[in-house]
N, C-alpha and C positions, 0 to 999 in steps of 0.2 A: 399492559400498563406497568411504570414502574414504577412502585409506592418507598419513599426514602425516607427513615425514620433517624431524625438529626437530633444528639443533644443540645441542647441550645442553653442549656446555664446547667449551674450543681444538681438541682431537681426541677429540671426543665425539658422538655422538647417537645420538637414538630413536627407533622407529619406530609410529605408532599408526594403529590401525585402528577408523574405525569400522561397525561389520556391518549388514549387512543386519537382522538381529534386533535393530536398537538398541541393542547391547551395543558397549564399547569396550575393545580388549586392545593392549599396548604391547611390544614389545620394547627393555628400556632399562636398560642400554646395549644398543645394536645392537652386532654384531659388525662387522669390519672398517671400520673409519674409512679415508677418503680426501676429502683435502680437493678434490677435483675429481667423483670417482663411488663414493661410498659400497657398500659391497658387498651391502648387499639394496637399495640403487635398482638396481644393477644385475638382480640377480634378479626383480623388477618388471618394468624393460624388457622380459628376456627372454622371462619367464614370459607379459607381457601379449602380445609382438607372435607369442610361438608359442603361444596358445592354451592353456596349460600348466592344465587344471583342477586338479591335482590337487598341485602345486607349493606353496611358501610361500603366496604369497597368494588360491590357488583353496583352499585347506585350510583360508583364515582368514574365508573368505566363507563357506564351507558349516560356519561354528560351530567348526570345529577349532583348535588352538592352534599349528600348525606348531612342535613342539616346543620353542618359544622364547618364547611369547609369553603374556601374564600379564594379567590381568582388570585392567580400572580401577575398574569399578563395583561390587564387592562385593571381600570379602577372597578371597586365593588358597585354596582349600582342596582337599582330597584329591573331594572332591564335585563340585568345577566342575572340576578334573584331569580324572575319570572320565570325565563331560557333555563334556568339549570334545578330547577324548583320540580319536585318528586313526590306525588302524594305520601303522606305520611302515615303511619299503622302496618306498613308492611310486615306480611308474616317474619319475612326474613329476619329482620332486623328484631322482634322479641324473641326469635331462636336465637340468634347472632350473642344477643346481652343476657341471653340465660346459661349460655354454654361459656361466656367467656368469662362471667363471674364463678360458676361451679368447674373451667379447666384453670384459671390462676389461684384459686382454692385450693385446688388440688394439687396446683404444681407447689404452692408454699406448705402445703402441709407434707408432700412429697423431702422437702428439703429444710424441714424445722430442725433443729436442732435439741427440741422439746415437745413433750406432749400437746397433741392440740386440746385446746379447752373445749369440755363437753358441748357448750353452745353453737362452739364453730362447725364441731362434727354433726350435730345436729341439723343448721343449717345449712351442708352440704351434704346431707343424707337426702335434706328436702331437696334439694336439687336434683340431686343423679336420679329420683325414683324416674323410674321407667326409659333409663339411661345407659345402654351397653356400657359396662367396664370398660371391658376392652378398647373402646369408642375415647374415653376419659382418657386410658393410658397412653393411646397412639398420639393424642394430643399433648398432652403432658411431654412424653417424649419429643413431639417437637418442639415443645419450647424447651426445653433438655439442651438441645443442638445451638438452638437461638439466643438463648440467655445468657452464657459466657461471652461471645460475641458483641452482644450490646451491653455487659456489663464493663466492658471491657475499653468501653469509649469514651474517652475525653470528652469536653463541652468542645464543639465543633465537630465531632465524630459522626459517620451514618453510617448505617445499615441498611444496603438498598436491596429491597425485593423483588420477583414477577410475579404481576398479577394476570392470570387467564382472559385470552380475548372474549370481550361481553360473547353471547352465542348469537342474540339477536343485536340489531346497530339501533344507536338512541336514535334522539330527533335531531340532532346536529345533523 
């Protein structure tokens, strides 16, 4: 799948997929703007380098809509809702949004240019517990690679990524 992260205004953008099934769904606006690591690249990184099937972007491979994300090729309807609709609570996805809050934490305290405030160190202490370093850093590092790249884009800019073939095929 190819997932294409487009600025779409000064602190804006969107994110579009297109699926294995030839269909293409967008989230747009994306949620959480960052002009260095946008918050679902983050959840990509994370999702892809832990494997995460069941996460934002393993949800939108196997035909799902990870609750946010909306058809290009035909109108939104309560019909293609149904068809692309994912039970919700997945493990993955509260791994997904605890890793991707505690690896863009780490990547702006990585790249502060000032002390972080005790509070913030604090609540990514609670994070990381029981969280290889090492696991933090290699992610970190990839947004390292990715963050120049997407800093680096104009409005109308993308960054298009690959996303792993799902293992198992949706219901499409």
């Amino acid at each position: 799948m190819l997932v294409t992260f487009t600025r779409t205004g000064e602190r804006r953008y969107a994110v579009t997929a297109e699926r294995p099934a030839g269909d293409r769904v967008a989230a747009d606006p994306a949620p959480g703007f960052h002009t260095h690591v946008p918050h679902d690249l983050v959840h990509f990184v994370v999702e892809r380098h832990l494997g995460l099937r069941e996460g934002i972007y393993g949800t939108l491979a196997d035909g799902g809509d990870a609750g946010t994300f909306r058809p290009l090729d035909e109108p939104y309807s309560k019909k293609w809702a149904r068809r692309n609709a994912r039970p919700t609570g997945r493990p993955d996805m509260a791994r997904s949004e605890r890793f991707a809050q505690l690896v863009q934490g780490a990547w702006e305290v990585r790249h502060a240019a000032r002390p972080t405030p005790s509070g913030v160190r604090a609540w990514l202490d609670e994070r990381a517990a029981g969280v290889d370093p090492a696991l933090v850093d290699a992610l970190v590092d990839r947004l390292d690679e990715l963050a120049p790249r997407w800093h680096a884009l104009g409005v109308g800019g993308s960054l298009a990524l690959d996303w792993p073939a799902p293992a198992r095929s949706g219901r499409r």
